[in-house]
mmCIF entry with sequence, helices, sheets and N, C-alpha, C, O atoms, coordinates in Angstrom:
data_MODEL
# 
_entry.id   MODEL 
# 
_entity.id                         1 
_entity.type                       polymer 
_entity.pdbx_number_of_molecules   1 
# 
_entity_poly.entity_id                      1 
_entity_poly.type                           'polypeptide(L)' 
_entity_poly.nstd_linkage                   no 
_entity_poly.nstd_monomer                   no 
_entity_poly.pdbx_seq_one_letter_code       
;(UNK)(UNK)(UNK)(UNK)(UNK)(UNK)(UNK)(UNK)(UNK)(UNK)(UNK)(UNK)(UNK)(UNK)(UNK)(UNK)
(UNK)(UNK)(UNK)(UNK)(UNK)(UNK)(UNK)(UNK)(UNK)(UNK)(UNK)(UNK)(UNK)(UNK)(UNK)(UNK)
(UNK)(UNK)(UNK)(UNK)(UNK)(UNK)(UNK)(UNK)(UNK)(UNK)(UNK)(UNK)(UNK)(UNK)(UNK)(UNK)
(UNK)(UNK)(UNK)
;
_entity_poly.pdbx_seq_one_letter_code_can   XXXXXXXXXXXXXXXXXXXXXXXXXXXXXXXXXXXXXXXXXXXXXXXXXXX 
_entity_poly.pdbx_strand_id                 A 
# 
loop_
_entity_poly_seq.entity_id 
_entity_poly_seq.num 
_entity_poly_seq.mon_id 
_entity_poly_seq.hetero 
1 1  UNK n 
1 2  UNK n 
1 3  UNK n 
1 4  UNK n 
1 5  UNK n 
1 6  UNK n 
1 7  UNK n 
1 8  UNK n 
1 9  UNK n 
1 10 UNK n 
1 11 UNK n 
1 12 UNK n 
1 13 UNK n 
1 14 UNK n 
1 15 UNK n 
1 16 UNK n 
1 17 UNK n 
1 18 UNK n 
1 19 UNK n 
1 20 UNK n 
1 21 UNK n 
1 22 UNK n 
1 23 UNK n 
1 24 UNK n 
1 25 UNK n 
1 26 UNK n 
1 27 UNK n 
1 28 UNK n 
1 29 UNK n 
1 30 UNK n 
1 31 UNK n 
1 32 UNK n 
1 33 UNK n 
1 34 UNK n 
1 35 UNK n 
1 36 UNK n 
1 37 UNK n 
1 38 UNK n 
1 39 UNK n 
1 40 UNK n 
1 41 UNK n 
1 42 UNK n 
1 43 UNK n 
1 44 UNK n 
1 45 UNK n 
1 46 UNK n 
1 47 UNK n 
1 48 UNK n 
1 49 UNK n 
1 50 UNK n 
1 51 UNK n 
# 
_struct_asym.id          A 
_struct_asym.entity_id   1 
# 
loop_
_struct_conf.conf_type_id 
_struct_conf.id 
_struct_conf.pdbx_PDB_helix_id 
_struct_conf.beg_label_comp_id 
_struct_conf.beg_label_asym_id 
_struct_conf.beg_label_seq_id 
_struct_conf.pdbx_beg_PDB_ins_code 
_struct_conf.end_label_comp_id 
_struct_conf.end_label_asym_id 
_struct_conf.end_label_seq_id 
_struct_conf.pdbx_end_PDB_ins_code 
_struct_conf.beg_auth_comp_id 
_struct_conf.beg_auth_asym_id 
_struct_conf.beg_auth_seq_id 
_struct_conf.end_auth_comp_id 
_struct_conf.end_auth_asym_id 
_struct_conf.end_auth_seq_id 
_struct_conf.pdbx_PDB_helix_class 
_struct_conf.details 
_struct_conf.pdbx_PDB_helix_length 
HELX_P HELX_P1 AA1 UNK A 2  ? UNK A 4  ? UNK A 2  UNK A 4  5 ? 3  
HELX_P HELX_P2 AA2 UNK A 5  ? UNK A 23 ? UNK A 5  UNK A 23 1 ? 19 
HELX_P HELX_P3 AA3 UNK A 24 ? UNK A 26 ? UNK A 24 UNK A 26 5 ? 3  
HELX_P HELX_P4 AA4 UNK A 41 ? UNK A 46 ? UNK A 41 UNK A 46 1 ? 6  
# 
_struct_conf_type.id          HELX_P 
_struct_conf_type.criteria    ? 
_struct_conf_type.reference   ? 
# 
loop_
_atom_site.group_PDB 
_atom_site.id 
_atom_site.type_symbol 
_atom_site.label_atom_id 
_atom_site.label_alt_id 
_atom_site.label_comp_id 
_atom_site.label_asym_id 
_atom_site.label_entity_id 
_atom_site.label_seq_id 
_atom_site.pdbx_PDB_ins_code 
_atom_site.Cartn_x 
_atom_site.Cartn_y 
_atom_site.Cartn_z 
_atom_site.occupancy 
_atom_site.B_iso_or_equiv 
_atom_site.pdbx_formal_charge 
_atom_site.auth_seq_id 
_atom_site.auth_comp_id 
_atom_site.auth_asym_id 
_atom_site.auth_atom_id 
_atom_site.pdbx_PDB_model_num 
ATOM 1   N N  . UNK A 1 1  ? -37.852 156.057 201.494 1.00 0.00 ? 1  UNK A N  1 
ATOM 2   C CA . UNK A 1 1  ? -37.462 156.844 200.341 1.00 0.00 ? 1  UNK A CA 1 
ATOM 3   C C  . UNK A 1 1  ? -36.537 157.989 200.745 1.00 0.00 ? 1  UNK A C  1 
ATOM 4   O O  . UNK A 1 1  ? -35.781 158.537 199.943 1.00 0.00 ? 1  UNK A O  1 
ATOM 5   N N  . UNK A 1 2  ? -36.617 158.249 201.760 1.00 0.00 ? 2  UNK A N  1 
ATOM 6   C CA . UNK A 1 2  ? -35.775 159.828 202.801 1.00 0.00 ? 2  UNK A CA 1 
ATOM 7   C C  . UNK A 1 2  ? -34.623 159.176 202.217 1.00 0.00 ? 2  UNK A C  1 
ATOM 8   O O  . UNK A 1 2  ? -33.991 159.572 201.238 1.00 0.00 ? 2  UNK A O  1 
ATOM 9   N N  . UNK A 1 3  ? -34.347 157.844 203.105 1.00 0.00 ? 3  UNK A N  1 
ATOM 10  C CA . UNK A 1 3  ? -33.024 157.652 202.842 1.00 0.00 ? 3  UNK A CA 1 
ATOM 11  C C  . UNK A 1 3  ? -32.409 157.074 201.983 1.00 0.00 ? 3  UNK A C  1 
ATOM 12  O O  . UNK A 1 3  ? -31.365 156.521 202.329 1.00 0.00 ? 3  UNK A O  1 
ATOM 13  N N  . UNK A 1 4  ? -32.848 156.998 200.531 1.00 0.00 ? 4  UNK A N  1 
ATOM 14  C CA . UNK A 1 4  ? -32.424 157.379 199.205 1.00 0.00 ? 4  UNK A CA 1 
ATOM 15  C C  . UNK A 1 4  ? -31.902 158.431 199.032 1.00 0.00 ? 4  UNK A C  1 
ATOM 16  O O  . UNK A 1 4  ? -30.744 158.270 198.646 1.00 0.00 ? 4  UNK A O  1 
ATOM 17  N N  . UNK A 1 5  ? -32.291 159.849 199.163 1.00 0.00 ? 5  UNK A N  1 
ATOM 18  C CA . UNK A 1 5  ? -31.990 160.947 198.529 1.00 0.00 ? 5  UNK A CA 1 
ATOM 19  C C  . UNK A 1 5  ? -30.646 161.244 198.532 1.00 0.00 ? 5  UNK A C  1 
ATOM 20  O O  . UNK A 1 5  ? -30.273 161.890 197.553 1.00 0.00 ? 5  UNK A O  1 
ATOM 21  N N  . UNK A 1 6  ? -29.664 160.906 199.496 1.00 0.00 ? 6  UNK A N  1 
ATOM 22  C CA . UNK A 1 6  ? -28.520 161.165 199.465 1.00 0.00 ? 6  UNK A CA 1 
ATOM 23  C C  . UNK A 1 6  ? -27.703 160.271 198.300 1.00 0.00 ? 6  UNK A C  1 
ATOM 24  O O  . UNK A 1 6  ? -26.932 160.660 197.422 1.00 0.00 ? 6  UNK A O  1 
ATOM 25  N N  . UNK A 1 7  ? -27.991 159.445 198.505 1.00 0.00 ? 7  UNK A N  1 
ATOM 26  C CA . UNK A 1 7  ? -27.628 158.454 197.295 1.00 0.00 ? 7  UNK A CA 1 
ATOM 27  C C  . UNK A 1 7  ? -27.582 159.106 196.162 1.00 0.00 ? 7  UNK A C  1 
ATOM 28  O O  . UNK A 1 7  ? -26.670 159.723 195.611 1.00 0.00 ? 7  UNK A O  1 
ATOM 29  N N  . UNK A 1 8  ? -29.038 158.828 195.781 1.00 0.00 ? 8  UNK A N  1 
ATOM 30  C CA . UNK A 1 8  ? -29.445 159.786 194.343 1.00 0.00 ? 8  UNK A CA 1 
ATOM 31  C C  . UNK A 1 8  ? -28.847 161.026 193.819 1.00 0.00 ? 8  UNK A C  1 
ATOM 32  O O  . UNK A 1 8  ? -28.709 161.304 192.628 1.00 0.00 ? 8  UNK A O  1 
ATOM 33  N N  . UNK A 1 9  ? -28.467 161.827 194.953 1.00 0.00 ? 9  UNK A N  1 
ATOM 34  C CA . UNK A 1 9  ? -27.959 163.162 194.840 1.00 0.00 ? 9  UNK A CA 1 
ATOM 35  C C  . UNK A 1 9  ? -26.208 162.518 194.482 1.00 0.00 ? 9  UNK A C  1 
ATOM 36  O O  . UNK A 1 9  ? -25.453 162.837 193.564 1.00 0.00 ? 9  UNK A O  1 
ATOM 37  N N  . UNK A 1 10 ? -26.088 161.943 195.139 1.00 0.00 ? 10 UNK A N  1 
ATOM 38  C CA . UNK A 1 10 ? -24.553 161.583 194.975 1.00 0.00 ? 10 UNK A CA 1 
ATOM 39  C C  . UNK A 1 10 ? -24.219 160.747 193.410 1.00 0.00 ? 10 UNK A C  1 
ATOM 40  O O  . UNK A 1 10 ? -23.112 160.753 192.872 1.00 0.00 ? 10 UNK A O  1 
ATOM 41  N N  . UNK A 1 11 ? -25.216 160.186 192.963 1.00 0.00 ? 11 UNK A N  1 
ATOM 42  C CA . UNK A 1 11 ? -25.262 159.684 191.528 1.00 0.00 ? 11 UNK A CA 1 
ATOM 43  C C  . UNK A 1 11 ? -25.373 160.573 191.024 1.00 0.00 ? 11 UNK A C  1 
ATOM 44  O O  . UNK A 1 11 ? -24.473 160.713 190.196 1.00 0.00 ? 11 UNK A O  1 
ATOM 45  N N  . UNK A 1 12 ? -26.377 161.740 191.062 1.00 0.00 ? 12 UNK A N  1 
ATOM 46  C CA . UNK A 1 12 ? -26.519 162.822 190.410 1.00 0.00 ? 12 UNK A CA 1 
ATOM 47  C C  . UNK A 1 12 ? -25.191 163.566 189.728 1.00 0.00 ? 12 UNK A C  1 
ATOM 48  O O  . UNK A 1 12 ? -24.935 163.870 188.563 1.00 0.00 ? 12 UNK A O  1 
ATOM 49  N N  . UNK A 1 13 ? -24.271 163.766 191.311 1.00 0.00 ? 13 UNK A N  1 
ATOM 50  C CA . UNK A 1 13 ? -23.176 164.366 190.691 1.00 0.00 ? 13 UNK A CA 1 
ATOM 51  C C  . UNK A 1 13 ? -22.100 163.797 189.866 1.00 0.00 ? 13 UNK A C  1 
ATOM 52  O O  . UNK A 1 13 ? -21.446 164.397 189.014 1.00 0.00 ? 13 UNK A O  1 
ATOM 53  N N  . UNK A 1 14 ? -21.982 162.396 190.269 1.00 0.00 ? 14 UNK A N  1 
ATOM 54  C CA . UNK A 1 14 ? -21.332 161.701 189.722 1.00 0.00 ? 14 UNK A CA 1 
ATOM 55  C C  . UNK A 1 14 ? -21.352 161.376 188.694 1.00 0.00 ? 14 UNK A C  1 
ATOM 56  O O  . UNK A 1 14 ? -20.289 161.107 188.134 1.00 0.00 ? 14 UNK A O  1 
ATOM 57  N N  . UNK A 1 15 ? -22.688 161.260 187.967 1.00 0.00 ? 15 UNK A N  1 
ATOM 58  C CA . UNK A 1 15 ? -23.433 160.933 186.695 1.00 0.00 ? 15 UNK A CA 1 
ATOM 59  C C  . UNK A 1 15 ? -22.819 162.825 186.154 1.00 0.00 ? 15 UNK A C  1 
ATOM 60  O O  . UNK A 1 15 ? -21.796 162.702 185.480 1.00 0.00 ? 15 UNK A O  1 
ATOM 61  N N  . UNK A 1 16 ? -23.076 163.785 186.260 1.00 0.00 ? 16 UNK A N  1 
ATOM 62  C CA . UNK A 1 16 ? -22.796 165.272 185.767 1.00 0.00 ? 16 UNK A CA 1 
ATOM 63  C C  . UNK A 1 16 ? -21.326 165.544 185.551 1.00 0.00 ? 16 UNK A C  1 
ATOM 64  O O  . UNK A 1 16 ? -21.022 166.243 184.584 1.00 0.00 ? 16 UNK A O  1 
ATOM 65  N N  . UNK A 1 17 ? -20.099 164.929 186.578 1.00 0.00 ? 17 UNK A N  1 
ATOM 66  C CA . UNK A 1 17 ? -18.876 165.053 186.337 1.00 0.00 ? 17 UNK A CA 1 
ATOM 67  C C  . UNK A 1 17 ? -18.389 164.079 185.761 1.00 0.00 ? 17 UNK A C  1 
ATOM 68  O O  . UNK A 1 17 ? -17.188 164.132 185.499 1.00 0.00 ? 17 UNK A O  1 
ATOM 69  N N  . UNK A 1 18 ? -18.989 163.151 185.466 1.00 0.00 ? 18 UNK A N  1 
ATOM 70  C CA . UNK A 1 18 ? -18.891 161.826 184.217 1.00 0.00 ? 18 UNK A CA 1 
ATOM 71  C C  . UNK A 1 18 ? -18.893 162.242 182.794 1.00 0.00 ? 18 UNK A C  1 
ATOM 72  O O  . UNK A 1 18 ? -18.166 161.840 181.885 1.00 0.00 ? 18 UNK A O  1 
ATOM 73  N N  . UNK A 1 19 ? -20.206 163.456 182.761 1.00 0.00 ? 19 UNK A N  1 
ATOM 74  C CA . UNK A 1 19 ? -20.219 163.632 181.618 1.00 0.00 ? 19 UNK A CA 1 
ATOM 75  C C  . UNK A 1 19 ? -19.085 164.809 181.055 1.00 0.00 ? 19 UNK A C  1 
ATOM 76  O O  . UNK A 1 19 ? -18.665 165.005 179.914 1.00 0.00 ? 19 UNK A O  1 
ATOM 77  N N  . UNK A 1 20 ? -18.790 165.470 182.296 1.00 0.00 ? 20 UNK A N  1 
ATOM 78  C CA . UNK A 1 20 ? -17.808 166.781 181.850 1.00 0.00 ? 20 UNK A CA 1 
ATOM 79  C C  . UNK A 1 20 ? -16.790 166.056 181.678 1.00 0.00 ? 20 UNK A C  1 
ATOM 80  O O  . UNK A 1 20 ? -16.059 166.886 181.139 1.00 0.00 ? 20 UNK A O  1 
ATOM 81  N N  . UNK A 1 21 ? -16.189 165.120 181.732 1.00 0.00 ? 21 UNK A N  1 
ATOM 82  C CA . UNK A 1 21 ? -15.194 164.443 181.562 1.00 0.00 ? 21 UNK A CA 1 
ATOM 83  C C  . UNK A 1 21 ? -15.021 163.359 180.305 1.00 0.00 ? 21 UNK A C  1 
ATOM 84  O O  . UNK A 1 21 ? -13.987 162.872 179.848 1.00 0.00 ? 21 UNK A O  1 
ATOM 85  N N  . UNK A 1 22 ? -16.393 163.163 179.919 1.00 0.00 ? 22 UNK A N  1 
ATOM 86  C CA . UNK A 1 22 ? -16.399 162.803 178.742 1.00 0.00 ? 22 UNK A CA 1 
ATOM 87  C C  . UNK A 1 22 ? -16.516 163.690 177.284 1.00 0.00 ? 22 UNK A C  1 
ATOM 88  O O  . UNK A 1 22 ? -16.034 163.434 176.181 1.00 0.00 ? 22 UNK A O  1 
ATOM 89  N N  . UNK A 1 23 ? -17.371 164.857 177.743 1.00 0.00 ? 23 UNK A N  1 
ATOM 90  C CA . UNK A 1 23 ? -17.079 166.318 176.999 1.00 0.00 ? 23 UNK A CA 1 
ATOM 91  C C  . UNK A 1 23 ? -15.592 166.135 176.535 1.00 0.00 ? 23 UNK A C  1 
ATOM 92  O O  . UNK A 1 23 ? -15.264 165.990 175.357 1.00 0.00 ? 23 UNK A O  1 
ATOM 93  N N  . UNK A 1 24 ? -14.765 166.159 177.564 1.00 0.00 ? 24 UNK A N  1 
ATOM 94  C CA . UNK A 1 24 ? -13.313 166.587 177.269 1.00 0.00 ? 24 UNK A CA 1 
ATOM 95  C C  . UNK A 1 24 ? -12.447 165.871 176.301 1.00 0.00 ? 24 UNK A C  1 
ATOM 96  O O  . UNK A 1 24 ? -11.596 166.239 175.491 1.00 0.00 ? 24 UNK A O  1 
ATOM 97  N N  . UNK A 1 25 ? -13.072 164.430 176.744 1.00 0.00 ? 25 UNK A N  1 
ATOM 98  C CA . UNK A 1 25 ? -12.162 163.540 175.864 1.00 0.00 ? 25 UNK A CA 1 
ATOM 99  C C  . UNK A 1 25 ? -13.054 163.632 174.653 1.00 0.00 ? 25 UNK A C  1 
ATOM 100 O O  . UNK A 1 25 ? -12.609 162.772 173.893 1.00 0.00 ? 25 UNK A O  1 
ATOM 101 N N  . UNK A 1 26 ? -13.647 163.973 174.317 1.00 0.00 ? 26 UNK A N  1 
ATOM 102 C CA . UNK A 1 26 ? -14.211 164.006 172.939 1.00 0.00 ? 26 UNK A CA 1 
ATOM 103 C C  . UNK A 1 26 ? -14.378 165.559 172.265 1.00 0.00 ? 26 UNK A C  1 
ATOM 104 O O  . UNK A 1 26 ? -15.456 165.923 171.795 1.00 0.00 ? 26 UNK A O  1 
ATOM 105 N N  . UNK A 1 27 ? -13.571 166.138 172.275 1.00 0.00 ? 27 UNK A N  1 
ATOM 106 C CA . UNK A 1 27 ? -12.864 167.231 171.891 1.00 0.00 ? 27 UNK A CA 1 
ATOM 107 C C  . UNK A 1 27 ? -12.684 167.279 170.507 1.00 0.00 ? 27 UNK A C  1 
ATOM 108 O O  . UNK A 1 27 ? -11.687 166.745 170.021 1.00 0.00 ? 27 UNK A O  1 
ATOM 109 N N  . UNK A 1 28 ? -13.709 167.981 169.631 1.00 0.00 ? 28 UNK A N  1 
ATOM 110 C CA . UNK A 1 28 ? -13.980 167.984 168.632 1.00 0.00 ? 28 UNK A CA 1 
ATOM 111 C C  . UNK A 1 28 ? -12.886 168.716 167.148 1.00 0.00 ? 28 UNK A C  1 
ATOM 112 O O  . UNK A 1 28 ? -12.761 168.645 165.926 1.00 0.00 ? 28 UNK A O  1 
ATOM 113 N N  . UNK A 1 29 ? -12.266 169.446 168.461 1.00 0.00 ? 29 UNK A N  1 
ATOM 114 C CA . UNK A 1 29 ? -11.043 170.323 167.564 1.00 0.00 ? 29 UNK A CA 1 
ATOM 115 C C  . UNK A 1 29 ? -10.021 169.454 166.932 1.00 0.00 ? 29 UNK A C  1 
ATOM 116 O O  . UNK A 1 29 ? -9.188  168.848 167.607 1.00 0.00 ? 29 UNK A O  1 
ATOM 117 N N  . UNK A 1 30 ? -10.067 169.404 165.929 1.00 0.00 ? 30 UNK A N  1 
ATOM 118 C CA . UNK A 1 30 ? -8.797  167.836 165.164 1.00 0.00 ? 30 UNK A CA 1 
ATOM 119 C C  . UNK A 1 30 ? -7.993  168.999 164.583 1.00 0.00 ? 30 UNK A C  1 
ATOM 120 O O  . UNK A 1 30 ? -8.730  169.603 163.804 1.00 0.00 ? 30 UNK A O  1 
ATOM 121 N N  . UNK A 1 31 ? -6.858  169.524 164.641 1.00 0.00 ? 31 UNK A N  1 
ATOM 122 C CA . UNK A 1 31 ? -6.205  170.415 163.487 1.00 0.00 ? 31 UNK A CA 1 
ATOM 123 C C  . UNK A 1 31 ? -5.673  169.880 162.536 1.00 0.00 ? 31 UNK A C  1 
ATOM 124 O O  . UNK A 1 31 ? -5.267  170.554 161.589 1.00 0.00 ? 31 UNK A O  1 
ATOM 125 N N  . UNK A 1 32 ? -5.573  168.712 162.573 1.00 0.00 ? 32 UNK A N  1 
ATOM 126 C CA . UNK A 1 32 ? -4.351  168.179 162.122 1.00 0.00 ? 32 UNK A CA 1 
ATOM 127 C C  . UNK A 1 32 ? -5.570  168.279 160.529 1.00 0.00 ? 32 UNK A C  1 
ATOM 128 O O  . UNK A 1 32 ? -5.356  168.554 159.349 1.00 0.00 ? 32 UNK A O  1 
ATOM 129 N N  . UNK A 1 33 ? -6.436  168.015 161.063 1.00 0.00 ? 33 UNK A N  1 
ATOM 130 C CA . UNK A 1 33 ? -7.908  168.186 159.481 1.00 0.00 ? 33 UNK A CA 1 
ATOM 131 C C  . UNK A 1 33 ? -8.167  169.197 158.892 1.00 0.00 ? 33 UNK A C  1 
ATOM 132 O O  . UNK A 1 33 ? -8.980  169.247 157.968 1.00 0.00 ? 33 UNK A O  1 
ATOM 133 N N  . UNK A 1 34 ? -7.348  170.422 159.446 1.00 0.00 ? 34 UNK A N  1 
ATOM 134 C CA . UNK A 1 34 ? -7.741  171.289 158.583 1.00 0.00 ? 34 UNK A CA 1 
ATOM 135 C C  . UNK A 1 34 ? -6.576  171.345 157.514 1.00 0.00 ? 34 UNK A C  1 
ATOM 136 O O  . UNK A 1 34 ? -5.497  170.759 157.589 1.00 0.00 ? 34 UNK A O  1 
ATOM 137 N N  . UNK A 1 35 ? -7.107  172.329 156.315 1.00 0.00 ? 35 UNK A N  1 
ATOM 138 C CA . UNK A 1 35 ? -6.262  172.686 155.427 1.00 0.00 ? 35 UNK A CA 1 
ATOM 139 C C  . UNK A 1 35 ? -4.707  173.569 156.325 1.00 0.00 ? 35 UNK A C  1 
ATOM 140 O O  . UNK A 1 35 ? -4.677  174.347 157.279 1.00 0.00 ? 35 UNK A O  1 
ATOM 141 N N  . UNK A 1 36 ? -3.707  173.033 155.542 1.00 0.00 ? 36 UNK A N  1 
ATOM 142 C CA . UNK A 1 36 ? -2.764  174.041 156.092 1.00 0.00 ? 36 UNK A CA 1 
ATOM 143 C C  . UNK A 1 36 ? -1.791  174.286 155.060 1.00 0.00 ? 36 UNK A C  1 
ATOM 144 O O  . UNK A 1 36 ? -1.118  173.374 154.581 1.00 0.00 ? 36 UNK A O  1 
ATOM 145 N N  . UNK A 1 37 ? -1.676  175.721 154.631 1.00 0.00 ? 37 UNK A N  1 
ATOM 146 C CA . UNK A 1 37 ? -0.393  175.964 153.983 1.00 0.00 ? 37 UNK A CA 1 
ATOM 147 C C  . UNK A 1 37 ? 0.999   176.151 154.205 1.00 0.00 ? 37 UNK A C  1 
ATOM 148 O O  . UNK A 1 37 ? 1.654   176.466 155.199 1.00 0.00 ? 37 UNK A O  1 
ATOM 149 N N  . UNK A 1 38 ? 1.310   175.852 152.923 1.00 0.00 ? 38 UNK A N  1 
ATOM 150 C CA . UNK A 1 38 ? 2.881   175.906 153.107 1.00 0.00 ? 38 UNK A CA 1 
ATOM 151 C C  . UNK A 1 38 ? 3.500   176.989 153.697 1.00 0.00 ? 38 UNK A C  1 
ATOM 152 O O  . UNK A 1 38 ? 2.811   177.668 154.458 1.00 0.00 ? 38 UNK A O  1 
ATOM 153 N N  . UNK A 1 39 ? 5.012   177.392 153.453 1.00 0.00 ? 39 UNK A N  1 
ATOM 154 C CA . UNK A 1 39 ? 5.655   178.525 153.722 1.00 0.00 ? 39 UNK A CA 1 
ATOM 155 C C  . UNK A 1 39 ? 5.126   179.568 152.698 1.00 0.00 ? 39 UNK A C  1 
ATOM 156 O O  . UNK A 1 39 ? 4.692   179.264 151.587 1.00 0.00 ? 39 UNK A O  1 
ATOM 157 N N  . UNK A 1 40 ? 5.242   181.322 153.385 1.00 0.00 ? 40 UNK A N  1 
ATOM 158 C CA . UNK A 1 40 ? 5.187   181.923 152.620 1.00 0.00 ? 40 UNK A CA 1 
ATOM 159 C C  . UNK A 1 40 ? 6.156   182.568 151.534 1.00 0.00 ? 40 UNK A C  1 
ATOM 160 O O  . UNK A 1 40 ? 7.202   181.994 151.232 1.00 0.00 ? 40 UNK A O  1 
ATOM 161 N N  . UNK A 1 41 ? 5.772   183.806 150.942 1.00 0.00 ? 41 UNK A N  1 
ATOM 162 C CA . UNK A 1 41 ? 6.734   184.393 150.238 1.00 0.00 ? 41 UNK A CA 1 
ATOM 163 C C  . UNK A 1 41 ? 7.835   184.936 151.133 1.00 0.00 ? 41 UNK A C  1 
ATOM 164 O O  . UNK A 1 41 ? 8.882   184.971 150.487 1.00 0.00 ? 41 UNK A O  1 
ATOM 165 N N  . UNK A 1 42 ? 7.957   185.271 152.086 1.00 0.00 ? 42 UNK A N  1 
ATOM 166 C CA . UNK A 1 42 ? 8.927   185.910 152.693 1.00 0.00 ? 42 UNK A CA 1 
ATOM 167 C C  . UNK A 1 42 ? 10.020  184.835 153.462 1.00 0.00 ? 42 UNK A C  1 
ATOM 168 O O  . UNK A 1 42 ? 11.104  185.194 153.923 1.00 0.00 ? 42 UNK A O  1 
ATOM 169 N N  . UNK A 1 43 ? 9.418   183.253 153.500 1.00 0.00 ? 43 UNK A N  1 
ATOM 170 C CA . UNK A 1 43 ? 10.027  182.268 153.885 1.00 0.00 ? 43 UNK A CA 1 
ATOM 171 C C  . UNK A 1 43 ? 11.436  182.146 152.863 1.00 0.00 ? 43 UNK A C  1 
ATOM 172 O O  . UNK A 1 43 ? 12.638  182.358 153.024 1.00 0.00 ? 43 UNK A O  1 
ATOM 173 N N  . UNK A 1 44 ? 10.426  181.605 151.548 1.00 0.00 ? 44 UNK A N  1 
ATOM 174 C CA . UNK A 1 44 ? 10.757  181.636 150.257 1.00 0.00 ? 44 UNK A CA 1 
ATOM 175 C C  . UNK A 1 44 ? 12.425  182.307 150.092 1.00 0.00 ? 44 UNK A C  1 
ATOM 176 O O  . UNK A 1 44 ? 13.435  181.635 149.884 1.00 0.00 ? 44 UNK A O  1 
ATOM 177 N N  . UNK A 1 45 ? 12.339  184.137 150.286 1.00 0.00 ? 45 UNK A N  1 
ATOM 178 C CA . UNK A 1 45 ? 13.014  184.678 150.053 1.00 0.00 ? 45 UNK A CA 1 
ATOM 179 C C  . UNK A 1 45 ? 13.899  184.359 150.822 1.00 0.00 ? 45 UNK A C  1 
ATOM 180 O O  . UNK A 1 45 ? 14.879  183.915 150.223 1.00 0.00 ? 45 UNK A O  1 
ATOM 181 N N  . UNK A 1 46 ? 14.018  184.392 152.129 1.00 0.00 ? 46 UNK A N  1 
ATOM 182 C CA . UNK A 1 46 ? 15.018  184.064 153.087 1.00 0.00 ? 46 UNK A CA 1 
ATOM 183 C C  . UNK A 1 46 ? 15.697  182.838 152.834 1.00 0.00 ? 46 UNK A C  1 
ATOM 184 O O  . UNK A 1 46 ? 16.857  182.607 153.173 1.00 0.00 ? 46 UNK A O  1 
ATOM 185 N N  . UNK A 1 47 ? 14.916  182.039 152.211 1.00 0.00 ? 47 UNK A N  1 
ATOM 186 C CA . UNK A 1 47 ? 15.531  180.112 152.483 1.00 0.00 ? 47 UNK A CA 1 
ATOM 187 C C  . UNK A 1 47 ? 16.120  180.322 151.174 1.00 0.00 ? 47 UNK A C  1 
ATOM 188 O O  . UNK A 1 47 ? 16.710  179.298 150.828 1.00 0.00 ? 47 UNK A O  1 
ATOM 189 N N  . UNK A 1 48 ? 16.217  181.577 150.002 1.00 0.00 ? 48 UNK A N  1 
ATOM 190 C CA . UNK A 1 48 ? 16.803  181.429 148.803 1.00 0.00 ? 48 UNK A CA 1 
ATOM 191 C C  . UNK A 1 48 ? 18.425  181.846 148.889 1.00 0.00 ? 48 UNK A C  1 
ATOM 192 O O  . UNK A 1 48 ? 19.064  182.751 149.428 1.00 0.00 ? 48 UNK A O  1 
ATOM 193 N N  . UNK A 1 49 ? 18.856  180.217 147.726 1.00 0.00 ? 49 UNK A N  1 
ATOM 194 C CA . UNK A 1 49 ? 20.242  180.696 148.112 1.00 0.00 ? 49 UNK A CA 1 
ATOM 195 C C  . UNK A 1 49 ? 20.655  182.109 147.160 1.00 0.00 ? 49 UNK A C  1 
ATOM 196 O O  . UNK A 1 49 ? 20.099  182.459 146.120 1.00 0.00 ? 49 UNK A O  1 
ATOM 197 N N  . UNK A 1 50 ? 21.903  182.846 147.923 1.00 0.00 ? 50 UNK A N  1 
ATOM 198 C CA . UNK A 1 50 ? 22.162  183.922 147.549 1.00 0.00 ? 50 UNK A CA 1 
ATOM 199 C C  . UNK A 1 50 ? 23.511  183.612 146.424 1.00 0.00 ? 50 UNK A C  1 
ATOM 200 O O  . UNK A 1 50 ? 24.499  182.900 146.605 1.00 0.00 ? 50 UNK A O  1 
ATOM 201 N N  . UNK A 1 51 ? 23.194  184.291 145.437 1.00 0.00 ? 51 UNK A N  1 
ATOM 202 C CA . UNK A 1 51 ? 23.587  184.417 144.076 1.00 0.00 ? 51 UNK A CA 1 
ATOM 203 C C  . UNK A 1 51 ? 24.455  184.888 143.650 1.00 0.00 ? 51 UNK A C  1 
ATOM 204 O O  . UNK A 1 51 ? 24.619  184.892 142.430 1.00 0.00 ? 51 UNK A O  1 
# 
């Protein structure tokens, strides 16, 4: 069983930086889902043609 432990320990980490790496790719932040508004009033004014 002694000479298991290194093993085990080495799955251990491997199994722990598996998961931080799957953390990452599953990255919950989507922006593209949130609400987003348009231009504002001061856009508005600028993009208006002048008269």
């Amino acid at each position: 069983m002694l000479a298991m432990q290194p093993l085990l320990r080495y799955l251990n980490q491997l199994a722990a930086r598996w998961q931080v790496l799957l953390d990452l790719a599953r990255n919950p932040y989507r922006p593209e889902l949130h609400y987003m508004r348009g231009p504002g009033p001061k856009w508005h004014a600028k993009q208006a043609p002048n008269l």
